[in-house]
N, C-alpha and C positions, 0 to 999 in steps of 0.2 A: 644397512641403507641409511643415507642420509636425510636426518626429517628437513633439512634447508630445500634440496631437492621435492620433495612428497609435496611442500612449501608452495614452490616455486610451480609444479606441474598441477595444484588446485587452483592459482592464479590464474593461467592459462589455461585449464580447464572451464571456469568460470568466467572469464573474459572472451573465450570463443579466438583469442588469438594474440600472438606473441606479442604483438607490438601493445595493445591493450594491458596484456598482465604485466609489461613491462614499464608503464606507468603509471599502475595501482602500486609497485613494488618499489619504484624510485631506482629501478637497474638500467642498464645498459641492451636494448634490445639483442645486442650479441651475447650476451651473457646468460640471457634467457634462456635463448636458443640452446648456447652449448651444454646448460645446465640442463635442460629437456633432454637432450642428446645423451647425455653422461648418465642419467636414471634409465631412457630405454637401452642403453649397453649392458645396464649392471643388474635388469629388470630380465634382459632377452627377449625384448618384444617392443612392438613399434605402438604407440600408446596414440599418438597421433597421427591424424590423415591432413598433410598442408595441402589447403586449394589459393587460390586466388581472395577469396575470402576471408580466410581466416583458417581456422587450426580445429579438425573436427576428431571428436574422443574414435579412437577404432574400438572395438568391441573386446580388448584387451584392457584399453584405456577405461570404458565403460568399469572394469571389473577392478582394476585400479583407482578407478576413482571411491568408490565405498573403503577399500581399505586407507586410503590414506584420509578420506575424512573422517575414520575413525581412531587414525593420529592422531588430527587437528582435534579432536574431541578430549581424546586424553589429555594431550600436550595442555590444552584450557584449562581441564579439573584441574592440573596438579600446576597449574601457574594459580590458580584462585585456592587450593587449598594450601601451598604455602605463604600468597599473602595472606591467610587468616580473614579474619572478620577489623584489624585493627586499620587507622588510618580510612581518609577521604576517599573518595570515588575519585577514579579519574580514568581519562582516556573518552573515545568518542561513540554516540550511540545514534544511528541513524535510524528514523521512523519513516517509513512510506505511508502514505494514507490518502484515501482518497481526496479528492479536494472540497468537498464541503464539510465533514466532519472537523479534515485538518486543519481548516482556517478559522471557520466557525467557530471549532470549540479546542484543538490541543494548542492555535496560537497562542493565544491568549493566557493560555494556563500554565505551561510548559516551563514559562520565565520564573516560576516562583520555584521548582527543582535545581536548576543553574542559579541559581540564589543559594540554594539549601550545602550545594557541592559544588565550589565554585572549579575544584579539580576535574568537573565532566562537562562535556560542550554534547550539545544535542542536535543534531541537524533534521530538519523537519522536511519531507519534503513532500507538499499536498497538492497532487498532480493526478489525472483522471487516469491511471492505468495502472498494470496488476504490477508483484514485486516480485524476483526470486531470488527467493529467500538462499536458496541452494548454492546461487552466481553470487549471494554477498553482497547484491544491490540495492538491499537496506537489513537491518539486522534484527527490527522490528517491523511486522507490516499489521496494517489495519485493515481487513479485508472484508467483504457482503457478504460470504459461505466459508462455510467451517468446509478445509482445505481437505481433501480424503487422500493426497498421495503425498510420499515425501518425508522422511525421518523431522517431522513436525509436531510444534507443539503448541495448543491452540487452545485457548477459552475465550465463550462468548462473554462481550461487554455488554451489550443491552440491546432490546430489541428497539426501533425507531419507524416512525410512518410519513407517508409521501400522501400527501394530496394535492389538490387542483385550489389553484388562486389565480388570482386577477390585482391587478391596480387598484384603488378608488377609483383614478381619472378612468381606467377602461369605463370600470365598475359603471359610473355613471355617463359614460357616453356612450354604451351600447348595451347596459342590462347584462344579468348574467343568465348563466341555462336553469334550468329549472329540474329537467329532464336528461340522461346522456343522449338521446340524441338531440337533444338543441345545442351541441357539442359543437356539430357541423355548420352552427350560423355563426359561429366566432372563427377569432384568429386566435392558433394554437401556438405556442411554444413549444419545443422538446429537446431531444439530444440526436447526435447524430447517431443512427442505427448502429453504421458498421465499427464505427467506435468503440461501441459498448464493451468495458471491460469484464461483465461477468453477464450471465445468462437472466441471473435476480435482478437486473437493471434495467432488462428489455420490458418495459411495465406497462408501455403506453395504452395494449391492448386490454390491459386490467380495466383501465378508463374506457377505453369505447374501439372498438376492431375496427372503427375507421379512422384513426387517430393519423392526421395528416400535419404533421407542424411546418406553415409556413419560415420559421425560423426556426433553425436551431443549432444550437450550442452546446460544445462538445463538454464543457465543466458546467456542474451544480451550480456556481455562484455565479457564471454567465450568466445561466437560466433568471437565478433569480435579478441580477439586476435587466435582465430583457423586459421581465413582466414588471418590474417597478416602473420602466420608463411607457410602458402601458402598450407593448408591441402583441401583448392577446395574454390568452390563459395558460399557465404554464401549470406542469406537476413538480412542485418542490418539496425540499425536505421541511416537515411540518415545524423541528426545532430550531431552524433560521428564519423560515416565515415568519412564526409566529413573534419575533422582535422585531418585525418590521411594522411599523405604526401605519405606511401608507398601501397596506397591503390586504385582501377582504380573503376569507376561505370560500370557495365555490361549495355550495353543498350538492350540485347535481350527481355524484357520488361518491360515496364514504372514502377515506383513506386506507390503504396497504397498510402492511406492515414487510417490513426487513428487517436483519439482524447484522449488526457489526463487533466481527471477533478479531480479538489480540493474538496475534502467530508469530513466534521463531523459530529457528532451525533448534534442532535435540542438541547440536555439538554446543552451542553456546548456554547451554542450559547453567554450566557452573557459574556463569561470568555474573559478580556481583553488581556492575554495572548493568546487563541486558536485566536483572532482577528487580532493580531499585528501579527503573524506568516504567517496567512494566506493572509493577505494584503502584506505580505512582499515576498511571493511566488510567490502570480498574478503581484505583480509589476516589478520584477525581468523577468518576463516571457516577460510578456509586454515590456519592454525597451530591451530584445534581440529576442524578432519574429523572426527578420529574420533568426536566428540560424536556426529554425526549417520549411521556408520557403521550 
């Protein structure tokens, strides 16, 4: 079998459709194709189902798809155990993460590893939605629950809390609550329900089961610049609040707690790149805890 092929039909596996994995790959979408074509001849089985959509695994496909990513997994080790441990990093390592964590805190820090290996380029990308890791959509994801399906590899970073703030100016032009139900005499903040990328995110009703947000905003750093400009009380992440100088903790009830863990796929486990990134993550976390205390 040819692993160019095994290649080529994880692309389009992962992309959900020819013309997509055809410009992750830099080919010729005819080539794709024929290439697809020439693996189910050589396979005896039709690996894909083409709709108008896009290219969906047939249950052959399914069963092809595990062996060839566990090509793609070899093929890595013994590309990383013949570079050895000698020479710089290089090549690209893409991070998912949500968007307050990612801006908050891996912007800003990130820049001193592309300093350290000027041969790896990092692309960050901090955006409110989940990652698959499976489709190659980033190669590191930052995620709220430790992931339970999927040839995954996971440790938590540190555990972090949400609680309820307000403005000064709110602060001082309508009092704050005292009580959770003096909840209901403010104007609330929140995110958009059906939004929500994981289940540990729907929180509102932790604060009060009638939690109604006249505004809301589907990214953490919305939220929080909403309630800077003093649009009501919002529940934000405690470790970007609390650097905001124009910003008061509501104590009408205590703060959550959630956890944010490091995941990649098992096949890239060798790649001394996806290694140094992710060591350079937990370590960074590690030496500021107390941020997120």
């Amino acid at each position: 079998m040819n692993w160019d092929d095994a290649r080529i039909f994880l692309a389009v596996a992962r992309a959900g459709q020819i013309l997509g994995a055809a410009r992750r790959l830099d080919l010729n979408h005819a080539t794709v194709s024929r290439r697809v074509a020439a693996l189910e001849e050589a396979l005896g089985a039709k690996l894909f189902r083409r709709m108008t959509t896009g290219s969906e695994l047939t249950a052959a496909g399914q069963r092809f798809l595990a062996v060839a990513e566990r090509m793609e997994a070899d093929m890595i080790a013994a590309r990383a155990e013949l570079a050895g441990d000698g020479g710089d990093l290089t090549g690209t390592v893409r991070i998912g993460a949500p968007d307050g964590f990612g801006v908050a805190f891996l912007a800003p820090r990130l820049g001193t590893l592309t300093a350290q290996h000027r041969g790896l380029s990092i692309q960050l990308v901090p955006v409110p939605r989940s990652f698959s890791l499976s489709r190659r959509e980033a190669d590191i994801a930052i995620t709220v629950e430790r992931p339970t399906e999927g040839r995954l590899v996971a440790a938590k970073l540190v555990d972090y809390s949400l609680g309820l703030y307000a403005s000064k100016s709110y602060a001082a032009a309508n009092g704050l609550p005292v009580r959770p139900s003096d909840l209901s005499d403010h104007r609330l903040v929140g995110y958009v329900p059906d939004l929500v990328i994981s289940p540990s995110l729907d929180y509102a009703a932790e604060f009060s089961p009638t939690w109604n947000a006249g505004f809301a905003v589907s990214s953490a750093l919305g939220q929080v610049e909403a309630v800077r400009a003093g649009a009501g009380i919002g529940i934000l992440h405690a470790f970007i609040a609390r650097a905001m100088p124009d910003l008061v903790p509501v104590s009408a009830m205590p703060p959550i707690r959630r956890a944010y863990w490091l995941v990649y796929h098992e096949s890239v486990r060798p790649m001394r790149r996806i290694q140094t990134v992710a060591a350079f993550i937990a370590s960074i976390v590690e030496r500021e805890r107390d941020l997120f205390a």
